[in-house]
TIMIMI-536929 format. One record per residue (C-alpha): residue number from 1; residue in three letters; x, y, z. Coordinates in nm, 4 decimals. Last residue first. Layout:
TIMIMI-536929
NUM ALA X Y Z
...
***
This chain:
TIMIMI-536929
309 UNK 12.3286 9.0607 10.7314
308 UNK 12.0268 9.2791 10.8185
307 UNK 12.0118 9.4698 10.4761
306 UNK 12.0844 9.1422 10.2857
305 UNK 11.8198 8.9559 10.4741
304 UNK 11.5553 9.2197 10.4355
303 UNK 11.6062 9.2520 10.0574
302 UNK 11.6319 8.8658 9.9848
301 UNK 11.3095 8.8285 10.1814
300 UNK 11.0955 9.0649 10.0150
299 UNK 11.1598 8.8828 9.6241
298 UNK 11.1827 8.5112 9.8672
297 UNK 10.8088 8.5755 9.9471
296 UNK 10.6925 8.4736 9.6179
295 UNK 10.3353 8.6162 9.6421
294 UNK 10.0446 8.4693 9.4473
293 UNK 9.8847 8.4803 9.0576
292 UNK 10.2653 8.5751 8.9170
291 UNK 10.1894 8.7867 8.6151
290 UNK 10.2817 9.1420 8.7757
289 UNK 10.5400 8.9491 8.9950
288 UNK 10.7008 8.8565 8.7095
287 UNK 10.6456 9.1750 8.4860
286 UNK 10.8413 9.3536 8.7329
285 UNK 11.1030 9.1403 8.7879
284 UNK 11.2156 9.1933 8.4494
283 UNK 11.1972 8.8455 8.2050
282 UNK 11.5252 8.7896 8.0534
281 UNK 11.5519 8.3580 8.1178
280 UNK 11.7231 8.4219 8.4260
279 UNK 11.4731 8.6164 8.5637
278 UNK 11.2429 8.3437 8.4714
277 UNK 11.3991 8.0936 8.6612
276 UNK 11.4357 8.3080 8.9886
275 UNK 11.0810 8.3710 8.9881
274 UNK 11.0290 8.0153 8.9522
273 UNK 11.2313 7.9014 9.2315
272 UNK 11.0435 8.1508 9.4503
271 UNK 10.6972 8.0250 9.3494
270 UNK 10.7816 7.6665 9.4043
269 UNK 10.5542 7.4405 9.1430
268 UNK 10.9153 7.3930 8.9209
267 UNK 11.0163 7.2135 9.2261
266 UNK 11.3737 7.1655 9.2796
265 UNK 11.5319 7.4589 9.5002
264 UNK 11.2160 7.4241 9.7208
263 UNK 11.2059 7.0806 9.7767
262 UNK 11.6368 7.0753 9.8911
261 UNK 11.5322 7.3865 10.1491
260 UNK 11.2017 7.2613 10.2372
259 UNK 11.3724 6.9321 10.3731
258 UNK 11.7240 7.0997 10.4413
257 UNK 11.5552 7.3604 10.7144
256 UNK 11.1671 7.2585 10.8156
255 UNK 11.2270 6.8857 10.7664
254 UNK 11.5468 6.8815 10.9857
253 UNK 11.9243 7.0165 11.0091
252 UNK 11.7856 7.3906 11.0042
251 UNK 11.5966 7.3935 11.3374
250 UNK 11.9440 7.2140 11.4941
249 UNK 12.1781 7.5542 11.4474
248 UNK 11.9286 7.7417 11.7127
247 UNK 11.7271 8.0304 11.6046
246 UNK 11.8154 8.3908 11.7448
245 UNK 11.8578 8.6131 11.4433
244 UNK 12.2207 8.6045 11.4838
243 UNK 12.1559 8.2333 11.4429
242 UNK 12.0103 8.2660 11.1844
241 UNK 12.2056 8.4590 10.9823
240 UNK 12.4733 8.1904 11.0073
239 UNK 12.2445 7.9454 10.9585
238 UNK 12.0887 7.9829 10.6554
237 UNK 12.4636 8.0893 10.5095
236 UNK 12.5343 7.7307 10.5857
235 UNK 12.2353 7.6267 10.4178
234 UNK 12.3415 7.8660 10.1016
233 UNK 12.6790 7.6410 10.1033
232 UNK 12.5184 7.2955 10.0428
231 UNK 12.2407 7.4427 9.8732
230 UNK 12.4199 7.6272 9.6004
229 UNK 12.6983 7.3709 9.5733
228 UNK 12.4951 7.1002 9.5090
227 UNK 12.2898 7.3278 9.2165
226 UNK 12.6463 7.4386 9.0514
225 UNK 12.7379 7.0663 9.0081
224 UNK 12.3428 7.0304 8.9280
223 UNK 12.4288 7.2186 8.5821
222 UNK 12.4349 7.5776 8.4700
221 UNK 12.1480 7.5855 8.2135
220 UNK 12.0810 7.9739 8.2962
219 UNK 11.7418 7.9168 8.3656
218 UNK 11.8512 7.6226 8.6383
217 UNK 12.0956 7.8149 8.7729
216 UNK 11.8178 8.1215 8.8239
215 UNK 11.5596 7.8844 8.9454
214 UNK 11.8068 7.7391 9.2850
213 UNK 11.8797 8.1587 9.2636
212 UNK 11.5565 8.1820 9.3964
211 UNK 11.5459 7.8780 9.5562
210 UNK 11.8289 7.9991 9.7593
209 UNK 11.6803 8.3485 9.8663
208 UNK 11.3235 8.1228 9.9747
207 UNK 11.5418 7.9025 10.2441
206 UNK 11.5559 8.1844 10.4542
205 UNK 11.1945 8.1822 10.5447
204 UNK 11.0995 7.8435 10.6326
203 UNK 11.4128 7.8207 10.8120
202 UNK 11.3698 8.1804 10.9756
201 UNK 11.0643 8.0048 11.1545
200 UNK 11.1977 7.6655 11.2647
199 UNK 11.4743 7.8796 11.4092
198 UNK 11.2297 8.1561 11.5854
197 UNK 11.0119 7.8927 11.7351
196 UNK 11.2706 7.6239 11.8571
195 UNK 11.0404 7.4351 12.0268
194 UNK 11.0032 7.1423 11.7567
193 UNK 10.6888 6.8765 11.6950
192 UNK 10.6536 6.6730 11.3700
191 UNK 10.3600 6.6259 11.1486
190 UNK 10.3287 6.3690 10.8783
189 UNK 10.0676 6.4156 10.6037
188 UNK 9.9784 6.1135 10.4162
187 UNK 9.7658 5.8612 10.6885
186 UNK 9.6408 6.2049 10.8953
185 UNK 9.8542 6.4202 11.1141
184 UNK 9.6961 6.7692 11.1160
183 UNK 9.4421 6.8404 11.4102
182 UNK 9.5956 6.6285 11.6832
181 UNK 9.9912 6.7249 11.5443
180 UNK 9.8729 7.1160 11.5838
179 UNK 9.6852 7.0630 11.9129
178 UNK 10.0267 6.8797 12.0696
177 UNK 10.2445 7.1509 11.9594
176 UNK 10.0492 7.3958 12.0579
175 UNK 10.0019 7.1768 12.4128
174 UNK 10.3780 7.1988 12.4256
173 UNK 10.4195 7.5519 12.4126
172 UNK 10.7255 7.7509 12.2663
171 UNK 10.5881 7.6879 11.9330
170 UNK 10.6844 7.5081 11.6217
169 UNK 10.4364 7.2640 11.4323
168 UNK 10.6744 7.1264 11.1589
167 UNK 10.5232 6.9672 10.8529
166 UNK 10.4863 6.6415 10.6168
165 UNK 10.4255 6.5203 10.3389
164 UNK 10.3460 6.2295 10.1228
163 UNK 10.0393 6.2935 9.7678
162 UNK 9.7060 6.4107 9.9239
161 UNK 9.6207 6.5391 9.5668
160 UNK 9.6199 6.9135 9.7682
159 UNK 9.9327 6.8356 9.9796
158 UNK 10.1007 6.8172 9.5822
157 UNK 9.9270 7.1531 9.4511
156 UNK 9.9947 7.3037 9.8222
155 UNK 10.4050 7.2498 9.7733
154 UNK 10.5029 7.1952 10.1505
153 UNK 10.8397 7.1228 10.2246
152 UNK 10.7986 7.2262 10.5987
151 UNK 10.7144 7.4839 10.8079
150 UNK 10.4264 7.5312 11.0506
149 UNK 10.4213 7.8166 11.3128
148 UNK 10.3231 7.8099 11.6752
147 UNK 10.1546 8.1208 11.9135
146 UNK 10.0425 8.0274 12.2792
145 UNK 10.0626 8.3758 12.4259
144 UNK 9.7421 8.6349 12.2355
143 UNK 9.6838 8.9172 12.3043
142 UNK 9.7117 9.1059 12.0315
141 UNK 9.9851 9.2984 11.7783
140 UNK 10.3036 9.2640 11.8854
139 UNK 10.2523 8.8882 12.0146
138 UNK 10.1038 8.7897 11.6482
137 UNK 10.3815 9.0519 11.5027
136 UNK 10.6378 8.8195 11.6916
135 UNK 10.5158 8.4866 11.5380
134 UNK 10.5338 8.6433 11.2202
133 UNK 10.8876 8.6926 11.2198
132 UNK 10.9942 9.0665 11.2883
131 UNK 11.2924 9.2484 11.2059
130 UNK 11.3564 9.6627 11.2969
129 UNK 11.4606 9.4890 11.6538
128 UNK 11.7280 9.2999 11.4764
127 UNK 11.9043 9.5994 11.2855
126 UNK 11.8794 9.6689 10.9255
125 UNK 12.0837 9.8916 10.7408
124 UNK 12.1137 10.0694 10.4429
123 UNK 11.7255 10.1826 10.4161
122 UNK 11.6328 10.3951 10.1197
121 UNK 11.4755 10.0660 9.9144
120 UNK 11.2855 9.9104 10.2338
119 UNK 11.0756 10.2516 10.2864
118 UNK 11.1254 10.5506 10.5148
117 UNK 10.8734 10.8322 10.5594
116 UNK 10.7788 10.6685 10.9166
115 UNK 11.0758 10.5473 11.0646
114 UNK 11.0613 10.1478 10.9691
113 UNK 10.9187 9.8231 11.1143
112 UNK 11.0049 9.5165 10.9157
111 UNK 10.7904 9.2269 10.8526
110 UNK 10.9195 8.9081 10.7375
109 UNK 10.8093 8.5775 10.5402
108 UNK 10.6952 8.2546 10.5641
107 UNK 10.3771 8.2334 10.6715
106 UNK 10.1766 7.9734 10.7881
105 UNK 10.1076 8.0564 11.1140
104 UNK 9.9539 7.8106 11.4486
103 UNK 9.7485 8.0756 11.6602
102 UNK 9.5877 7.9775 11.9845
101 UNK 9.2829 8.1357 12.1690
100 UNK 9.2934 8.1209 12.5285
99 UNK 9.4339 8.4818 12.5920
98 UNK 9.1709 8.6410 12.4059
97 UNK 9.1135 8.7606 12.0557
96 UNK 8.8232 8.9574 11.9094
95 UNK 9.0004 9.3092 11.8756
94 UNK 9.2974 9.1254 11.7342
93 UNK 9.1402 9.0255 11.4361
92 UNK 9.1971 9.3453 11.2552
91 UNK 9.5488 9.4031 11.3646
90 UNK 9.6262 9.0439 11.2715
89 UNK 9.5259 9.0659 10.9414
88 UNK 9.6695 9.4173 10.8809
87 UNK 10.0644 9.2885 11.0294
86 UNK 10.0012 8.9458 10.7682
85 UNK 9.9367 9.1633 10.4549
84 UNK 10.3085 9.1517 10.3337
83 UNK 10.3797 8.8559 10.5385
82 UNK 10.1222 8.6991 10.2578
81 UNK 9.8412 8.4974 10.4246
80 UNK 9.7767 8.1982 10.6167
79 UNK 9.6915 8.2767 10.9683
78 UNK 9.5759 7.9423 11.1141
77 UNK 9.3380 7.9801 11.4055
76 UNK 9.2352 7.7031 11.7237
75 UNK 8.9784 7.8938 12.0009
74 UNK 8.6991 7.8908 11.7036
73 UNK 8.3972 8.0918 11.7096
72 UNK 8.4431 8.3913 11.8167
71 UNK 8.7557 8.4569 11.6451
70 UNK 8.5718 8.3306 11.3183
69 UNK 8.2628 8.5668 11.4249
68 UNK 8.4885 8.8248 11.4272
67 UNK 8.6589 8.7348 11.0761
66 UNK 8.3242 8.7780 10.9083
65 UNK 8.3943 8.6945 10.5417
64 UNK 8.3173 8.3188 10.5759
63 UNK 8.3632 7.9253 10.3594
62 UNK 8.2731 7.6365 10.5762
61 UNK 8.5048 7.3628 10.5163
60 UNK 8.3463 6.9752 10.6670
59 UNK 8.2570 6.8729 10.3129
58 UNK 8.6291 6.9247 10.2073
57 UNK 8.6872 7.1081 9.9172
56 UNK 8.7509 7.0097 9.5447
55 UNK 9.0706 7.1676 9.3695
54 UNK 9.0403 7.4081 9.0805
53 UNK 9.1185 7.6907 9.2752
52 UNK 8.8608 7.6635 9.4911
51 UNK 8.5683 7.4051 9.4655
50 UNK 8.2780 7.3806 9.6596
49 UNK 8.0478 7.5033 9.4072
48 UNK 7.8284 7.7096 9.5836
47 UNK 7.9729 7.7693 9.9180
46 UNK 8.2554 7.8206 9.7703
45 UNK 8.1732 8.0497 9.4532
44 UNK 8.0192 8.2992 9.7250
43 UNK 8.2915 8.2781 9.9365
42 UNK 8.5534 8.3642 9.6552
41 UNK 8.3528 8.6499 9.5734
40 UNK 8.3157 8.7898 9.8572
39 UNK 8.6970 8.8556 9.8639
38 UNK 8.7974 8.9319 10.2349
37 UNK 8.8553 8.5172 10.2266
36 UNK 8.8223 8.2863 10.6059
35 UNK 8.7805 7.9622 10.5832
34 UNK 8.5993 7.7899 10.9359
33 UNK 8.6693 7.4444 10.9530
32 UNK 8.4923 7.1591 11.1130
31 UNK 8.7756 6.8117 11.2239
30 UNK 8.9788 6.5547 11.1025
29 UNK 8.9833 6.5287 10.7855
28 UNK 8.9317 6.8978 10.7538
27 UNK 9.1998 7.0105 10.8978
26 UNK 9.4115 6.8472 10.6032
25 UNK 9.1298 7.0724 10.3662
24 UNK 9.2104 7.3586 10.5559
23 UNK 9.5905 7.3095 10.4919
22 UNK 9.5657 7.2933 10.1403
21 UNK 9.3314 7.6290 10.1086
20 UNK 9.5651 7.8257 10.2939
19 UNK 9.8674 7.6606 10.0981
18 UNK 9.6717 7.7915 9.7469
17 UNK 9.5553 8.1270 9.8820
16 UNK 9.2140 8.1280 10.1154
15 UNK 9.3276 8.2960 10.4043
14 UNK 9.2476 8.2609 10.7429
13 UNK 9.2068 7.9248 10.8652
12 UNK 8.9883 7.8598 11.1781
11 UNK 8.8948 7.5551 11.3473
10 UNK 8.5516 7.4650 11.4474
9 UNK 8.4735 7.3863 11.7762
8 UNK 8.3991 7.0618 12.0141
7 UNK 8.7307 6.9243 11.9999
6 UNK 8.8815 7.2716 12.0641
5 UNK 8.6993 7.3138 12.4115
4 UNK 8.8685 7.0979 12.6250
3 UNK 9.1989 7.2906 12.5971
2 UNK 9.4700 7.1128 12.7873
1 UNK 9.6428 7.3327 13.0720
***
């Protein structure tokens, strides 16, 4: 079943963070968007200066605070925020959803579900079913069937000065697939199509652990030698876990597994690869996610994945 009415409608992108904001502007090109912020603030300097972040926005973004009219309003949505906040998002959107809607993520992250009293830090062990992706909180949490992800090496600041890219639209579904390459591919941004959900979406979030320690060689001065052998072996860790996870080996052989992987571990602009640069360089973790202005998901990740390995 084709959707007729997503031509005709706005799309959605909630969150307004630096990859939120890049993707919206793609979308943009090609058809109305609907950006979602909580922070009134941010709308108000939108819609009045049409800039965000120091980057321009697209005539065709409309900037809103009203997440039910944005589930009202569009049947396409991009959830774009921290996997930290992702589980809240979702819940509070979830009252306007119906089956027809479709969800394409951006996250790449985790969630874990814990006995309540328990945190992250007290827990040994982590079994599958205490493991979300994002993708399975969507279906956890609403309505909602035709869910995709994108993943990809995609540094915002570079998608933002339209330098080459490209992306994975993941899903189960072929007409996700279909309405994510129809609403991103323009002349610059390449957009593949894969089925393997759950591997397309661990390989976005795996590959966050190596380019932290990706920035910790390079703070400690230790030589691409070191760096090869990093992401050679850490993609073979990638895939061990997983695969127990329940991705397939071929998610992490393309642009969403070695492509973001090999990006990641060499961009000074990746937040994870920084993290791991200044921890090498003496600064406490604290004070680095205290000064960082958005989330490196790798910090959660690390924890999850060693408690689950």
């Amino acid at each position: 079943m084709t959707s007729t009415k997503s031509s005709k409608k706005p799309v959605g992108v909630i969150g307004a963070g630096s990859f939120g904001t890049a993707i919206a502007n793609i979308l943009a090109e090609n058809t109305e968007v609907l950006l979602y912020s909580r922070d009134s603030e941010v709308i108000t300097s939108i819609a009045e200066t049409r800039m965000h972040r120091g980057k321009p926005l697209h005539r065709n973004i409309t900037p809103t605070g009203d997440i039910s009219y944005m589930a009202n309003a569009c049947d396409i949505l991009f959830p774009i925020v921290p996997s930290s906040a992702f589980r809240s998002v979702i819940q509070q959107i979830s009252p306007y959803l119906y089956p027809y809607h479709i969800l394409i993520h951006g996250t790449k992250g985790l969630d874990i579900s814990l006995p309540k009293g328990k945190t992250l830090e007290d827990t040994k062990i982590l079994q599958r079913e205490d493991v979300m992706t994002m993708s399975e909180v969507i279906m956890d949490e609403s309505v909602v069937v035709r869910i995709g992800c994108l993943a990809g090496p995609n540094i915002a600041k570079e998608m933002s000065a339209s330098q080459p890219a490209a992306t994975v639209v993941a899903s189960h579904y072929d007409e996700v697939i279909k309405e994510g390459i129809n609403l991103l591919r323009n002349d610059y941004f390449q957009v593949y199509g894969n089925k393997d959900l759950i591997g397309i979406e661990l390989a976005g979030v795996l590959k966050n652990i190596i380019a932290i320690a990706s920035g910790a060689l390079s703070g400690l001065g230790l030589g691409e030698n070191a760096k090869g052998l990093l992401i050679s072996r850490g993609m073979v860790e990638m895939i061990h876990l997983g695969k127990s996870m329940g991705g397939n080996v071929p998610a992490f052989l393309g642009v969403a597994g070695v492509g973001d992987l090999v990006t990641t571990c060499n961009s000074t602009m990746s937040r994870n690869y920084t993290v791991g640069y200044r921890l090498a360089q003496g600064d406490s973790l604290t004070t680095i996610l205290k000064t960082m202005e958005e989330v490196a998901e790798g910090v959660n990740t690390v924890q999850i994945a060693k408690k689950y390995a």
